[in-house]
N, C-alpha and C positions, 0 to 999 in steps of 0.2 A: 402833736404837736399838732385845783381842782379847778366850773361852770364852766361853742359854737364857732363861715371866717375863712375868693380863694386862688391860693397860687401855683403855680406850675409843677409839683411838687411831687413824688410818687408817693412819698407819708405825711402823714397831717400831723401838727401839733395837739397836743390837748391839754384839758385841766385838771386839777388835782381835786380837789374838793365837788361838791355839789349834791343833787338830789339822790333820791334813792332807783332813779333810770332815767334814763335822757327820754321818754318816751311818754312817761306818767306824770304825777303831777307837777304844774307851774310853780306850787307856793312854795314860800320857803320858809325858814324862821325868821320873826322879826326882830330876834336879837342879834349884838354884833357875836355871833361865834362862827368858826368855820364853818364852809360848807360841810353838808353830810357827803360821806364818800360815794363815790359811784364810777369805780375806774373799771368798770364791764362794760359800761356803755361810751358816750361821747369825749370819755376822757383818754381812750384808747385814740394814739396816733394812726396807728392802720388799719383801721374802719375807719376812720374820718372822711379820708378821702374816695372810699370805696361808694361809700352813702351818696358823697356830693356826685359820683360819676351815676350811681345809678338814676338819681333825682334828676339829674340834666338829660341823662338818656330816655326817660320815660317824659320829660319835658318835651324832647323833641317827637318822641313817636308820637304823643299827643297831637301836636301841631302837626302833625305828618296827618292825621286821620282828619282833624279838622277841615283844613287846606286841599284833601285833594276830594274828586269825585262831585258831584254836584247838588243842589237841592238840601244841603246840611245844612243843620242850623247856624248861622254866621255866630253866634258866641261860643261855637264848640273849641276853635281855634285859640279863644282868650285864657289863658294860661288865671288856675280858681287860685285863689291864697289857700291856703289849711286853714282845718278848724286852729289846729294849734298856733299858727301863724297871728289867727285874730286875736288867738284868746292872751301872747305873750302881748300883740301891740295895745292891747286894754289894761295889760298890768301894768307897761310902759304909762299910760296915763294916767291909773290909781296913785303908782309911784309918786312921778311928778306933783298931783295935789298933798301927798305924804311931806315931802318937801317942801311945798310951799307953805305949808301949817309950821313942820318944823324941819328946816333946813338943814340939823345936822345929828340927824335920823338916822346911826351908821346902817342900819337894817334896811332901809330904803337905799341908798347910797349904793351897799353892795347888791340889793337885790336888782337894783335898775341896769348896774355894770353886765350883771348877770344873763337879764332879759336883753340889750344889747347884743350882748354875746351868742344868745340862741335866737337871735332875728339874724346873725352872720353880720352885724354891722359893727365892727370890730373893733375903727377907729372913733365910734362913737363911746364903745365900753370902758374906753379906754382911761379917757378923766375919771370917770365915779371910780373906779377900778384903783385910781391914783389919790383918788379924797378916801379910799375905803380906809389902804394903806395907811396914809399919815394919820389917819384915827386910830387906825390896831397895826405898826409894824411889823407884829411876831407872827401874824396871822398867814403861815405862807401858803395855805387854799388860796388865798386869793390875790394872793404875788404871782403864785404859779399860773391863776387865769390871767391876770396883766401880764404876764412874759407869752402868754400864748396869744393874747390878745395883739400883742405887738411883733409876734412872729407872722399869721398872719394877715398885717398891714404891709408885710415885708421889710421890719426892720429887725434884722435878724440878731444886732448889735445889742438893742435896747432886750431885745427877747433873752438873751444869753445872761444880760446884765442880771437884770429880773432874778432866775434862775441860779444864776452864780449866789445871788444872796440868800434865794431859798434855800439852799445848801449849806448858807453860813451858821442858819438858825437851825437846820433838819439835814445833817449829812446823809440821812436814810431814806430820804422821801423817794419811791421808787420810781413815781410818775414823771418828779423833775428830772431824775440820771435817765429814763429812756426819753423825753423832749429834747432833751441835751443831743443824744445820740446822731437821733433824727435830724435836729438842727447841723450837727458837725457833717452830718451825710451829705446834706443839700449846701452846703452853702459854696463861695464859690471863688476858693477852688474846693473840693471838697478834703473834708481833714477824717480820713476815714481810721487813722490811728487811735485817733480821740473816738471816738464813736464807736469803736470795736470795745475800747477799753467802757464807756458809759453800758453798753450793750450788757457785758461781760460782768455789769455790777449790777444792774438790775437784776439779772442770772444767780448772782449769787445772798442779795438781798429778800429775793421774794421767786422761789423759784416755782412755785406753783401759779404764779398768777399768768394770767392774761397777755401783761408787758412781757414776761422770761417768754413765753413760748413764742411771741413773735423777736423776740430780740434771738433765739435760738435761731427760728428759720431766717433772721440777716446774717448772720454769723455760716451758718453752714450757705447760704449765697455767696457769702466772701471767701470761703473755703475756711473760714478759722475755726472749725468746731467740728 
């Protein structure tokens, strides 16, 4: 809590579809089909948030080395963007002229919601994310990134929504029942009933994956396993 997105939160939402690593390539296909899967990397809810704390902590030790001591170079302080950072905001602009040729590109469309999404600008993903949709509504890779995308803007309502429908079309999708979880965890007041039971399905849908074994160690924290 499939294709980035952040709030006070101990677990992170995530996506269901996408690349083949959050880490490797930017492109995607440019037809309208779901993403390719990748729920080892940024679509796990609990490394989400681990990433973003590590990325801010090394942000500050940064600034920390820059800032103190004297005679350093004054741009050592200025916080560099990633190579990956420039190379998603140039796809962000290939996109855009995609568009402007032919505006109703579904493969631009989803791919921009996408690149949004791994720039962390969430409430920008969010439209293309919503033109993606009313162009392929069965496609719930990319419902599932719009209910994450709209989990974290902090609408935890529209996120649920999202997700309740991806389950209309895919009762099985594993990534939407442990989003769910995590959502019912955090929200507030917390409905930790519901989220034991989401937990507890993941567990039993996919019990070798990535999701079961962290949905294992929520469960044995609540003492229910």
């Amino acid at each position: 809590m499939s294709q980035r997105k952040k709030q006070p939160f101990t677990g992170t939402a995530t996506t269901s579809g996408g690349r083949s690593s959050a880490a490797d390539s930017r492109d995607r296909d440019r037809a309208p089909a779901p993403r390719r899967r990748r729920e080892d990397n940024r679509r796990r809810i609990t490394l989400g948030i681990g990433l973003v704390g590590a990325i801010i902590a090394a942000w500050v030790l940064a600034m920390s080395f820059g800032t103190s001591g004297g005679g350093g170079n004054s741009s050592a302080s200025q916080p560099q963007q990633s190579a990956d950072t420039r190379a998603i905001e140039a796809n962000v602009a290939n996109l855009q002229q995609r568009l402007q040729q032919n505006p109703s590109d579904l493969g631009a469309i989803t791919d921009l919601g996408n690149a949004y999404y791994d720039l962390g600008r969430y409430s920008e993903a969010i439209p293309w994310y919503e033109k993606a949709i009313q162009a392929a509504p069965t496609n719930t890779d990319v419902r599932t990134d719009l209910g994450t995308s709209y989990f974290y803007s902090g609408n935890l309502d529209k996120a649920k929504e999202q997700w309740f429908k991806v389950l209309e079309q895919d009762p099985n999708k594993v990534q939407t029942h442990y989003n769910l979880a995590v959502l019912y965890s955090h929200q507030t007041p917390p409905d930790m009933d519901n989220a034991v039971k989401e937990w507890q399905t993941v567990i039993k849908l996919a019990p070798d994956s990535d999701q079961a074994k962290s949905a294992q160690k929520r469960l044995q924290d609540l003492g229910k396993q």
